[in-house]
N, C-alpha and C positions, 0 to 999 in steps of 0.2 A: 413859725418854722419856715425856712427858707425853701424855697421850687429846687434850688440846686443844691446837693450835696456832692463829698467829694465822690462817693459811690457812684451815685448819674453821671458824675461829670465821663469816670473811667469807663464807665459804659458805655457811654455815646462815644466816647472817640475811640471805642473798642468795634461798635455797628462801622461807624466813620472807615476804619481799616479792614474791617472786613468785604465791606462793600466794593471802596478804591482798587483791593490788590485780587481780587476774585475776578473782575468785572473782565480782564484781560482771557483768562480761562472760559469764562462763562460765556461769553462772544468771541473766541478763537480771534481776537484782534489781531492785528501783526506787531504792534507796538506792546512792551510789555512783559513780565515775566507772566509764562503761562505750566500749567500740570501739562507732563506728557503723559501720555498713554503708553499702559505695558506692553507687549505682547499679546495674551490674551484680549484686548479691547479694538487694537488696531491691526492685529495680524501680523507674521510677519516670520520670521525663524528661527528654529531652536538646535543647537546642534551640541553632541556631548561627543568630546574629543579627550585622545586616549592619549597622552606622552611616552614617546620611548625613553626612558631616563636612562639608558643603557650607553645612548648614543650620549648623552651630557657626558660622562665619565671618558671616554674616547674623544671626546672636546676637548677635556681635559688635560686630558696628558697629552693630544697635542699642541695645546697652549704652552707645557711644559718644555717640550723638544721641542719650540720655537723660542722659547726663554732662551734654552741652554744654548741654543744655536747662535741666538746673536749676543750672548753672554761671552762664548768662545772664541768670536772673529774682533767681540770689541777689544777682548784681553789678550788676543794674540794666542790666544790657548791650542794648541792643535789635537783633534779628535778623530774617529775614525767612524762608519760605520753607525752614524748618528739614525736611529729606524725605531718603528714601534713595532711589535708583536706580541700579540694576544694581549694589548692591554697594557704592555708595558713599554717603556721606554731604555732602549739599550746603545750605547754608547763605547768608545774605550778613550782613554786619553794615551797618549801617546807615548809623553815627558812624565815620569812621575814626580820629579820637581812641582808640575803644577798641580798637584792633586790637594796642596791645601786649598788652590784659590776654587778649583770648583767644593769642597767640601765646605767650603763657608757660604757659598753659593745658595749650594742644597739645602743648608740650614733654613733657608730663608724661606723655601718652599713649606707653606703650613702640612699635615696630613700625610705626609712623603713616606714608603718605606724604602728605604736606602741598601741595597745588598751590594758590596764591594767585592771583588776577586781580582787582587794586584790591583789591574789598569783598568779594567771594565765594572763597569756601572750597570744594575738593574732597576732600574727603578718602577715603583706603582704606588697607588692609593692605598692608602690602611682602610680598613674596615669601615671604621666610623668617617673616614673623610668621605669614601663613599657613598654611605647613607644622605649625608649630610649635602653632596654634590647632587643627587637626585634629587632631593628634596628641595634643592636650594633652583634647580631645572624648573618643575613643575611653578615653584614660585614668580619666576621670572618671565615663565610664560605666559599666565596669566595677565604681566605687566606688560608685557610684550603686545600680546593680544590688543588689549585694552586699547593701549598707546596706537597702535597701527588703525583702530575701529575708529580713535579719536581724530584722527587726521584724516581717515577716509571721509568726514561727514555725519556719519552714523550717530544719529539722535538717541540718545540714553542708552547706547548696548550695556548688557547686562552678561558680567566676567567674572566668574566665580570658580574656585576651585571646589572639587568635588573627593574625597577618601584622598587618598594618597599620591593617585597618577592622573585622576581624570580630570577635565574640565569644560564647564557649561556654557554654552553663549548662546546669549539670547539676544538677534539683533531686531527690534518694533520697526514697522517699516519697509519688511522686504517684502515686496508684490509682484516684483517680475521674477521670470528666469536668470536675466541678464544679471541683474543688480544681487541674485543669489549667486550667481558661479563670482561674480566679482570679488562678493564678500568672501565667498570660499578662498580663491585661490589668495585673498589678502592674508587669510587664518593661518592658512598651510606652508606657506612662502617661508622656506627655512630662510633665506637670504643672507646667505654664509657667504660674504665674500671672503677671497681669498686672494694674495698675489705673489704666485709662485715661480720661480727658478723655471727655465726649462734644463734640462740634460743636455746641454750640446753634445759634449762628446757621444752618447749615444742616440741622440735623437731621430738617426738617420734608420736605427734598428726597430721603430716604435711599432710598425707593421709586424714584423717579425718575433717580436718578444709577450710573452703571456703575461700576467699580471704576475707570477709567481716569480718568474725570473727577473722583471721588473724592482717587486719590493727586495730581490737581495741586493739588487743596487742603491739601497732606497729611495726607489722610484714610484711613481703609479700613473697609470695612461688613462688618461682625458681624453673624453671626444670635445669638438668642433660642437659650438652651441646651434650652429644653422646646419651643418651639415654633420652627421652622426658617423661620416666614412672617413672624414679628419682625423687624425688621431693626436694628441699631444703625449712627451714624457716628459713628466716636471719630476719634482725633486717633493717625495710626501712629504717634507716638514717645511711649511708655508711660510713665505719673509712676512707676512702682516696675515691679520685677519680683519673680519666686520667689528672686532669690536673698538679698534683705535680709530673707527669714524666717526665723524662729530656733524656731518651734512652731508647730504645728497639731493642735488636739483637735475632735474630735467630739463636738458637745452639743446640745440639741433645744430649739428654740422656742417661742413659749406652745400654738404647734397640738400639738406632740408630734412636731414633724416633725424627723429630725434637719438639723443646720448643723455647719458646720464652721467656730470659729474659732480665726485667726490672730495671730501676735505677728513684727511686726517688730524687728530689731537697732535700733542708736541712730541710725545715721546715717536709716532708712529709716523711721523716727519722725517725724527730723526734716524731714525731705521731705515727708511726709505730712500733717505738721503744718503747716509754710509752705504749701503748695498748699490745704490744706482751707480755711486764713485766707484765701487770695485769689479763694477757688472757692466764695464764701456764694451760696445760690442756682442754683445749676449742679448739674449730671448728677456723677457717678462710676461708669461702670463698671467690675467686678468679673468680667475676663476668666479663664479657666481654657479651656487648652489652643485656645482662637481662638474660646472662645464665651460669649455674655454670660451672665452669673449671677444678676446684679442690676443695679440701674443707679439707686441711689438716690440724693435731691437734696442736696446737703449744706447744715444747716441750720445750722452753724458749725461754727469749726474743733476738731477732731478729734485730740486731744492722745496721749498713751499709748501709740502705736504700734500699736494692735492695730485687728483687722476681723472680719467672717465673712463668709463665703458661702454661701448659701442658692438652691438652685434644684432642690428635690425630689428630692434621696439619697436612696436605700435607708439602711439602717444601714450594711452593707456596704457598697457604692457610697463613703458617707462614710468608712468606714475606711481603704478603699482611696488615696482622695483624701487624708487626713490623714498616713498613714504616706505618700505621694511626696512630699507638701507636708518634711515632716519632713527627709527623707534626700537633700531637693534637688532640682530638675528637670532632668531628661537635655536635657545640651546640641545634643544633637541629636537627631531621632526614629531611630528603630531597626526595621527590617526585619524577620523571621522568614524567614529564607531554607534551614533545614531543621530538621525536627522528628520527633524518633526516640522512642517509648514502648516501657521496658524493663517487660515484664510483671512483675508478684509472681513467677509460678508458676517465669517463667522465671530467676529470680533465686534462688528456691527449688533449680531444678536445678542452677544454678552452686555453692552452698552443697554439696548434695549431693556433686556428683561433686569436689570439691574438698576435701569433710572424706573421702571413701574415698579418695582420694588421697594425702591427708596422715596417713590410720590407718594403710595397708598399708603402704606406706612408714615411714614410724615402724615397726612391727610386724615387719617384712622386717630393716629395720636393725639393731633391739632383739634380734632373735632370733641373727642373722647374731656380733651382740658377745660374746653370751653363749654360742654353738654354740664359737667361735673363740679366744677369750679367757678365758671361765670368769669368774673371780671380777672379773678387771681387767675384761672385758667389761660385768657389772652396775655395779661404780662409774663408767665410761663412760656408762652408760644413765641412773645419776641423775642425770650432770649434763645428758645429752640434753633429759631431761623435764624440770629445773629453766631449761634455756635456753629451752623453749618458753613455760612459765610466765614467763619474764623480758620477754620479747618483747611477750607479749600484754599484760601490767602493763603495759609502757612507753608502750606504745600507748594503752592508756586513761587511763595518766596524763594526759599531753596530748593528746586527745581526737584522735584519730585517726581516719582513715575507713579502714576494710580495705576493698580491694577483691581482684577476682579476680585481677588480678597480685598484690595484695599476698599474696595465698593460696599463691598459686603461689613466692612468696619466700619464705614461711614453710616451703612442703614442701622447698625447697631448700636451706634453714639447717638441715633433718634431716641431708643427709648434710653438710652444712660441716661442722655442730659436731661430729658426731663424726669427723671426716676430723682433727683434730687429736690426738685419741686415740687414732687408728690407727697415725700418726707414733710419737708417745711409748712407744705400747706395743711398736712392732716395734723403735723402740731398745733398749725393756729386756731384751727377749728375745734382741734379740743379744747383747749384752753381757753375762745371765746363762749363755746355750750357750757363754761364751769363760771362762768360768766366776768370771766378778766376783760378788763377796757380793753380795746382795739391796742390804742400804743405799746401796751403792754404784750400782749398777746403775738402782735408782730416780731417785737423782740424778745421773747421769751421764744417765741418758735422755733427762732432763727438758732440759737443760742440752744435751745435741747435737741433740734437736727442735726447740729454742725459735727458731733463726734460719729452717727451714724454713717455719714456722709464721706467725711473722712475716712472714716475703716475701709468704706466699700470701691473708693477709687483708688486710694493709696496701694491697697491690695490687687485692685485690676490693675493698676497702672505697671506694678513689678512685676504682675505674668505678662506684661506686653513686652518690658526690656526684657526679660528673659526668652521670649520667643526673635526679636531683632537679633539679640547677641548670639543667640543657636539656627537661628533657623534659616531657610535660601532664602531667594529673591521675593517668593508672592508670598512666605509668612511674615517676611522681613515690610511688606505692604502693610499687611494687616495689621501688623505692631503697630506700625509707622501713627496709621487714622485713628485707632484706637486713643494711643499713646494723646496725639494733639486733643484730640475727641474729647480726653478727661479732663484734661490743662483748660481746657475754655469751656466748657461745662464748671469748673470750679468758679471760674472768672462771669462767665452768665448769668448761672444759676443761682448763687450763691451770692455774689458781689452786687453784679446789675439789677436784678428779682429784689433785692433791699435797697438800691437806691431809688428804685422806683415805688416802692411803697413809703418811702422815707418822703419821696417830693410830694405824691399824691394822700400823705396821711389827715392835714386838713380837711380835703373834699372827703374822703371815709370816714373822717368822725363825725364831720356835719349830718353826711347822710344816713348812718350807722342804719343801713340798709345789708343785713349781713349774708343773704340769699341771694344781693345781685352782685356783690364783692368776693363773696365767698361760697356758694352755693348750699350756705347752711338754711335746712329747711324750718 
């Protein structure tokens, strides 16, 4: 019988990979995919954040009466009295002649309800668009999030939504103060730009006028983003918003001061482009987050698509602002409704009592295989230590976060994987005390464990995707080690544990020593 089979062969280059894609982890090299560490392990912050979905819907519809607006000036349509209140977007058209072209307009608007009276327009959400607008908020925030954490640097943050409105971040890594206000105010950054009209003709009244008197002009008063005693009166339905930008870089002006400039998509080029032509002479303010930035005159039109914003950044302040500019503005603003900081040290002692937990354990088993089984006990043990080795590769193959349940799945795969070779071995043993030849006995063993075997993983392995598919972040761990855990326990246990009694079955029959093979007394 031949030393190699194809079973050893899959085995050794099963050790071979384990070893190779571990080894990067296992000595924190810098070359190399490596496991990161959760929160829990490494410390760092947890924060659970509330969405106003209120404010998405008021997004909304003024995305809407910013449609209509440059719908009306492209078609020459003339309207009056273009404002939102309470929600709604109200209008009158002037010419009834043109009331088909805005009603085929409106069509196009999904969710719309449409109330007409002659010349004037009411418009709002139905019902369901509104559900569906919130919920479509909270979604994108989460993406939003994410995307902003990604660009910041931030090593595996963990972005999850949570019930209906809330949402969870959990960023591994934060140890200072600094580096937490930083990540905050990146979360919270609504980074709503906007580029609005000023009022000229009233602009001179902006001191004078309340807000109330204000919106009947359809207006609303902005402060001065450095100074709060500026006041702006722009025009409330905004020529652009954040969301036809497509870049934003930080770069510095002939003072050395930095600026942030922007690049709009095609359509918001060309908006920008038609308004700057009809706007020679006139204001443009350059809103960011409800406050003015700049408010420069436009001295013709303004082709390219591109701008910047300038109102005295930091470096960082600008980065900040560039990376939200980039990854989108949160459709709605976002809450901090609680904030949890996992110490280093304390993340240090979860490691700790987690790798003694997982030695002694290992060490208790290892010894217990080799007290009880003898020889079959140590080929047990290598595929033991080859299945931990598999585990932690897989995991950094695809970049995985361990956490402390995922620890605690890992100690757990100690006694799985060898729970399989306990099977196998107490068949051999009966079967050689009934006095079947060793070859036999081998695979007869193999062969009436295999269905026990099977039931008991195949079964653990569906409550682990069912806890992934349901559950957060550290069950969604747990799953994760469990789940590999099984997968290479089948491949060790199973596979490797028979090629290696397949290579070594010569020397066991020569010696037919069955108390140092198998610890039969």
């Amino acid at each position: 019988m031949k030393i190699f089979n194809y079973r050893l062969v899959i085995f050794i280059l099963s050790i071979i990979f384990g070893i190779v894609f571990s080894v990067p982890s296992f000595l924190q090299t810098e070359s190399g995919k490596k496991i990161s560490l959760g929160l829990d392990l490494q410390g760092g912050l947890h924060m659970l954040l509330g969405v106003n979905t209120q404010d998405a819907v008021v997004s909304k519809m003024k995305s809407i009466a910013t449609s209509i607006k440059y719908f009306t000036d492209d078609e020459d349509v003339l309207i009056e009295d273009l404002t939102i209140r309470n929600g709604k977007v109200l209008f009158t058209v002037l010419d009834k002649d043109e009331l088909p072209k805005i009603d085929k307009m409106l069509t196009k608007i999904p969710g719309l309800n449409i109330v007409k009276t002659d010349l004037e327009y009411i418009l709002n959400l139905s019902a369901a668009e509104e559900v569906k607008t919130k919920d479509q908020a909270v979604s994108q925030a989460v993406e939003t999030i994410r995307n902003r954490l990604d660009q910041f640097g931030l090593a595996e943050p963990n972005v999850v939504r949570q019930g209906e409105t809330d949402i969870v971040v959990q960023l591994p890594g934060i140890k200072t103060l600094e580096e937490e206000k930083a990540a905050r105010e990146l979360i919270s950054k609504p980074a709503n730009l906007e580029l609005m009209a000023v009022d000229e003709e009233r602009a001179d009244q902006v001191y004078t006028l309340s807000p109330g008197s204000a919106s009947e002009y359809g207006d609303i008063i902005l402060e001065d983003s450095r100074d709060p005693n500026i006041k702006y009166l722009v025009k409330e339905i905004p020529i652009l918003n954040g969301s036809q930008v497509i870049d934003a870089q930080v770069s510095f002006d002939q003072a050395n001061q930095p600026i942030i400039n922007f690049t709009l998509n095609t359509s918001g080029a060309r908006i920008f482009g038609d308004f700057t032509a009809k706007s020679v002479g006139k204001r443009l303010a350059v809103v960011l987050d409800g406050k003015v930035y700049s408010a420069p005159n436009i001295r013709e039109r303004i082709g390219g698509g591109s701008g910047q914003i300038s109102g005295g950044f930091s470096v960082i302040e600008a980065g900040s602002v560039a990376i939200a500019l980039r990854s989108g503005a949160l459709p709605a603003s976002v809450d901090l409704l609680e904030k949890r900081s996992v110490g280093p040290s304390l993340g240090a002692d979860s490691i700790k009592a987690s790798t003694i937990a997982l030695v002694s354990g290992f060490l208790v088993v290892f010894i217990f295989m080799i007290v009880y089984y003898r020889h079959a006990g140590i080929i047990a043990n290598v595929a033991l230590i080859t299945n931990i080795f598999i585990i932690i590769s897989v995991m950094a193959m695809f970049g995985a976060t361990l956490t402390l349940p995922g620890m605690a799945g890992i100690v757990l795969t100690v006694g799985m994987a060898v729970d399989a070779n306990v099977i196998i071995g107490e068949r051999i043993r009966e079967l050689l005390k009934q006095g079947v030849s060793i070859p036999k006995a081998i695979e007869d063993g193999y062969a009436n464990a295999m269905s026990a075997i099977l039931d008991a993983n195949i079964t653990t392995l569906l409550v682990a995707v069912i806890l992934y598919a349901y559950g957060t972040g550290p069950i969604k761990g747990f799953a994760v080690t469990i789940s590999i855990g099984i997968l290479a326990s089948m491949l060790t246990a199973i596979l490797g544990t028979h090629g290696i009694y397949e290579a070594l079955m010569p020397k066991i029959t020569k010696d037919k020593n069955l108390r140092k093979w198998f610890g039969i007394k």
